[in-house]
LUMMAR-766219 format. One record per residue (C-alpha): residue in one letter; residue number from 1; z negated, x negated, y negated. Coordinates in nm, 4 decimals, decimal comma. Example, Ala and Ser with C-alpha at 12.3 -4.5 7.8 and 13.67 -1.06 7.14 Angstrom:
<sites>
+------+-----+----------+----------+----------+
! rest !  nr !       zz !       xx !       yy !
+------+-----+----------+----------+----------+
!    A !   1 !  -0,7800 !  -1,2300 !   0,4500 !
!    S !   2 !  -0,7140 !  -1,3670 !   0,1060 !
+------+-----+----------+----------+----------+
</sites>
This chain:
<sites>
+------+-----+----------+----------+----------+
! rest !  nr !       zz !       xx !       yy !
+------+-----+----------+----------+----------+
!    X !   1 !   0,0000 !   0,0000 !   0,0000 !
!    X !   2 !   0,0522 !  -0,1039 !  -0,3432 !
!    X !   3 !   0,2501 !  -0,4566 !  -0,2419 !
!    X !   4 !   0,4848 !  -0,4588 !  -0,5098 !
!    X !   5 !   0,3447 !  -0,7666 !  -0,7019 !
!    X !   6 !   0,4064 !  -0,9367 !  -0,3512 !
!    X !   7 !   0,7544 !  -0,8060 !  -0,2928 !
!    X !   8 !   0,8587 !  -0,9141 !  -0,6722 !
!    X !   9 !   0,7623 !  -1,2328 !  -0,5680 !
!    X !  10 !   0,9780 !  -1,2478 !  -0,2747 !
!    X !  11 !   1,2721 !  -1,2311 !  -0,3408 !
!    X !  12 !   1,4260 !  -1,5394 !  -0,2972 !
!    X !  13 !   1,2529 !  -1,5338 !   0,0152 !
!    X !  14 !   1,4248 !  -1,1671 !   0,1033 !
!    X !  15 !   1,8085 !  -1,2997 !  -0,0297 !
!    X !  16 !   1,7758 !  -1,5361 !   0,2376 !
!    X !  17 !   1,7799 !  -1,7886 !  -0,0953 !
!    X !  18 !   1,7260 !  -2,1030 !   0,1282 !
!    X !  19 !   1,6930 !  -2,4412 !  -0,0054 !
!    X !  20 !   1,7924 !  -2,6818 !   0,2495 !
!    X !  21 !   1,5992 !  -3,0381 !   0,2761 !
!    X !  22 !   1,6843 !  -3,2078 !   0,5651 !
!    X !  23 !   1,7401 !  -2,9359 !   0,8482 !
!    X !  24 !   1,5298 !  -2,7251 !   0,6957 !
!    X !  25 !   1,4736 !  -2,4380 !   0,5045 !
!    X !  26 !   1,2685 !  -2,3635 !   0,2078 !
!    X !  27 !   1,2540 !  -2,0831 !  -0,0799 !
!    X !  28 !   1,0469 !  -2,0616 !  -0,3647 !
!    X !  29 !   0,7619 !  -1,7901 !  -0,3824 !
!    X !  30 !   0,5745 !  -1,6539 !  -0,7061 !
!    X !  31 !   0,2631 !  -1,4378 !  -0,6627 !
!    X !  32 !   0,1225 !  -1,3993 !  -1,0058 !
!    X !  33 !   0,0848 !  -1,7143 !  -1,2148 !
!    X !  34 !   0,0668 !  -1,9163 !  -0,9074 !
!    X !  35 !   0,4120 !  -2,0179 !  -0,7919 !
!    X !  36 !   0,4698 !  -2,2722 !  -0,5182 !
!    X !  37 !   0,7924 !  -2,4503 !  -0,5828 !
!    X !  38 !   0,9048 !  -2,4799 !  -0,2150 !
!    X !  39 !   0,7568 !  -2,2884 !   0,1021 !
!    X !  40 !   0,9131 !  -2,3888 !   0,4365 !
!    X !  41 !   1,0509 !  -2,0847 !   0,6117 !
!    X !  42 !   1,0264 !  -2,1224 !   0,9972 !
!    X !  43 !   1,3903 !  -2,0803 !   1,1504 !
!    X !  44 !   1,2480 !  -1,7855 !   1,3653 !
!    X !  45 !   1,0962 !  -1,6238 !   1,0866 !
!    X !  46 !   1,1307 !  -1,2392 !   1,0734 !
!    X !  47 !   0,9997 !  -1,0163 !   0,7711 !
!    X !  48 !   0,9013 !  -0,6622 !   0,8293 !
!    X !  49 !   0,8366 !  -0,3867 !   0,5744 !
!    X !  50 !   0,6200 !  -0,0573 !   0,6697 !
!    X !  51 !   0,6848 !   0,1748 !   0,3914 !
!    X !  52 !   0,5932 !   0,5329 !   0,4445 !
!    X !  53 !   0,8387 !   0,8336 !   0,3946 !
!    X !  54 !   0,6737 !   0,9033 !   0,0964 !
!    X !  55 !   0,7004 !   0,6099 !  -0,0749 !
!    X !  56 !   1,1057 !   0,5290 !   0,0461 !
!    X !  57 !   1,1987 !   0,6898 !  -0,2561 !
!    X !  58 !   1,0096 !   0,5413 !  -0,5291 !
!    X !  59 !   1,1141 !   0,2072 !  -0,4110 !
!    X !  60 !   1,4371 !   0,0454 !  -0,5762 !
!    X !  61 !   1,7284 !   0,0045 !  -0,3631 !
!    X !  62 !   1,8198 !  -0,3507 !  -0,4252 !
!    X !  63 !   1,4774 !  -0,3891 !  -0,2677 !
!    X !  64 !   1,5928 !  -0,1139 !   0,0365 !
!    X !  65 !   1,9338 !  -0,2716 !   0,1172 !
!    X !  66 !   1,7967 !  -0,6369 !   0,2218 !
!    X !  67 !   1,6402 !  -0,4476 !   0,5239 !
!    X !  68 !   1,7309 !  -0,2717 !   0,8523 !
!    X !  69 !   1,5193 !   0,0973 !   0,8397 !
!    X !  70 !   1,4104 !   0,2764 !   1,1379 !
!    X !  71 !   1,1818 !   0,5925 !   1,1716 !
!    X !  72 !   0,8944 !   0,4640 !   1,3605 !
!    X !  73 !   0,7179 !   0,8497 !   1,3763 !
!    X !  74 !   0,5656 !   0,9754 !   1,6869 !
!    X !  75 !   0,5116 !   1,3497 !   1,6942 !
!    X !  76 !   0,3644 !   1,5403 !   1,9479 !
!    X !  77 !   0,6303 !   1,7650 !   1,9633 !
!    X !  78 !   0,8915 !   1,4381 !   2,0962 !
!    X !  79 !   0,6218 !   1,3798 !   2,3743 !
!    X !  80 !   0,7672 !   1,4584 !   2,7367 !
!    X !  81 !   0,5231 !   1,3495 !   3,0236 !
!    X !  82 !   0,2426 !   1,6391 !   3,0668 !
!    X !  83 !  -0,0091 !   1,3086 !   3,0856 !
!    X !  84 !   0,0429 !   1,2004 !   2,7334 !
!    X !  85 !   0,0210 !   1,5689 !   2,6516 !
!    X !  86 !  -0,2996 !   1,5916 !   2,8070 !
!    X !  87 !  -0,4356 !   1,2628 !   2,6693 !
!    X !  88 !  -0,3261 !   1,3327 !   2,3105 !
!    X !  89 !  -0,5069 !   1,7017 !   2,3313 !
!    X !  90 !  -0,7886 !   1,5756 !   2,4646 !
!    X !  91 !  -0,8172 !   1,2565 !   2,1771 !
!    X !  92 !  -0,7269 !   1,5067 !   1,9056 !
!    X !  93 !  -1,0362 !   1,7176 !   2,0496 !
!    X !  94 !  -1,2569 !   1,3820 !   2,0325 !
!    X !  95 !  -1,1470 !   1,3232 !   1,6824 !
!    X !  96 !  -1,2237 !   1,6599 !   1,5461 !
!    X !  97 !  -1,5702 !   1,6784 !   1,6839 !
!    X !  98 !  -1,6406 !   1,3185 !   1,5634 !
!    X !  99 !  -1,5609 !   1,4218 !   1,2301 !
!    X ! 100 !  -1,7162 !   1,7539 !   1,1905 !
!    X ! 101 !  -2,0440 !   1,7637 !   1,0255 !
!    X ! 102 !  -2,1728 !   2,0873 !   1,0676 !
!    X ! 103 !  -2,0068 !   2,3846 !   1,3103 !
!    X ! 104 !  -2,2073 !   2,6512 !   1,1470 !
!    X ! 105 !  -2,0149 !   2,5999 !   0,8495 !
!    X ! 106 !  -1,7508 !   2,4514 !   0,9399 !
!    X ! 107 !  -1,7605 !   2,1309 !   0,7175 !
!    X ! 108 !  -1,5305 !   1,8444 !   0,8258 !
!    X ! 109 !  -1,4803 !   1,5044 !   0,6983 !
!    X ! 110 !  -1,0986 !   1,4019 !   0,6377 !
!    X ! 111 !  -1,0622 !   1,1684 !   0,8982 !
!    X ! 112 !  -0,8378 !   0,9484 !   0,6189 !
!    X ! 113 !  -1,1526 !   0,8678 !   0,4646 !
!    X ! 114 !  -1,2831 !   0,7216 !   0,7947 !
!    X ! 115 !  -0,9298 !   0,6065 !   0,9310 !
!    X ! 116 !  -0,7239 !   0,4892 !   0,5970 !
!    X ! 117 !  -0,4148 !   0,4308 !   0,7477 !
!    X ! 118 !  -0,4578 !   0,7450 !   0,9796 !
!    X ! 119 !  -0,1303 !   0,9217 !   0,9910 !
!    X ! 120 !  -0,0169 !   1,2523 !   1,1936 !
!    X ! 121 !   0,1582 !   0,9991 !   1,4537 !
!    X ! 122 !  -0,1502 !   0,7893 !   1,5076 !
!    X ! 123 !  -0,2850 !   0,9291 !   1,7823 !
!    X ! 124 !   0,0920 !   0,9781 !   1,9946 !
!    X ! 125 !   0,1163 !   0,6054 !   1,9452 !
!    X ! 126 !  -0,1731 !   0,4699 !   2,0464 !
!    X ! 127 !  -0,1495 !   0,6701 !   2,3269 !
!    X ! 128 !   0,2285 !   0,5895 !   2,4160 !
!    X ! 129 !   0,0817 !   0,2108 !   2,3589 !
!    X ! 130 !  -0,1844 !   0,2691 !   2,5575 !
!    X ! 131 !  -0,0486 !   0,4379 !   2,8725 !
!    X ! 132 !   0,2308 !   0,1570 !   2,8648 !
!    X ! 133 !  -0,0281 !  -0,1379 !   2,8578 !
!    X ! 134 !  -0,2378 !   0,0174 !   3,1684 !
!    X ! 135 !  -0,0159 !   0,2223 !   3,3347 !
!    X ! 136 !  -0,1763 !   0,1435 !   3,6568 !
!    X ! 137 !  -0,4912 !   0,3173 !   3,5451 !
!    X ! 138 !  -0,5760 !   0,6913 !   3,5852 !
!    X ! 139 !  -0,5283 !   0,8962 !   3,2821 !
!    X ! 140 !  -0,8908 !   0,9727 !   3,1645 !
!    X ! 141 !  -0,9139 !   0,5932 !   3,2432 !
!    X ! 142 !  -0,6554 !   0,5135 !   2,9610 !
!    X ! 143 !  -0,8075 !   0,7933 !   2,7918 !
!    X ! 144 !  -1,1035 !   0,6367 !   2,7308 !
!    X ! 145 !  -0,9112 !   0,2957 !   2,6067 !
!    X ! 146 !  -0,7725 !   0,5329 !   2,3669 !
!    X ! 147 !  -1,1019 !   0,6449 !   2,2223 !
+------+-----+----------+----------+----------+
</sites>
């Protein structure tokens, strides 16, 4: 959230703006009034960018166009084996009683305020993560490793 100081300063870095020295490669970064005149940029190096939905659209598209996008949103709707079903249901379940105060009136903290980056795909993908690490457990084993 909030990263575009960082990004600003980036940019050589995300033009692939490569000094060579030697056989390798170096770009120049500035983050604030700090600015290191030549950072060596590993020849495996990969950058990735999680941007919500949301904010897509307030970001500039020179910044946009130096990267591939993909929709990384698991919904429970898209899930197919009855297991994950089961395992998400039950999880939600956990969640909601961990987070509700009081029954009698109904008072509920937002689990955003306990989870920041909690999202409405959390849960499906820590279970699809889950269930594909231990898949030779049972499923209220992996269940559990979910909670």
């Amino acid at each position: 959230n909030n990263l575009d100081n960082i990004y600003d300063g980036l940019y050589d870095l995300l033009n692939q703006r490569y000094t060579l020295v030697g056989n390798k490669k170096y770009c120049r970064i500035a983050l604030g009034s700090n600015s290191n005149s030549l950072c060596y940029v590993h020849d495996k190096f990969r950058c990735v960018v999680l941007i919500s939905a949301k904010e897509v659209r307030d970001k500039p598209s020179p910044f946009l166009s130096r990267f591939e996008k993909h929709d990384i949103t698991f919904l429970f709707s898209e899930v197919t084996k009855s297991s994950w079903r089961t395992a998400i249901s039950q999880i939600e379940e956990w969640l909601n009683d961990l987070v509700t105060i009081n029954e009698a009136d109904s008072e509920v903290v937002n689990i955003k305020h306990l989870i920041p980056p909690f999202t409405e795909s959390t849960i499906t993908s820590v279970v699809l993560k889950n269930f594909d690490r231990h898949s030779s457990l049972s499923v209220q084993e992996q269940i559990q490793k979910c909670k």
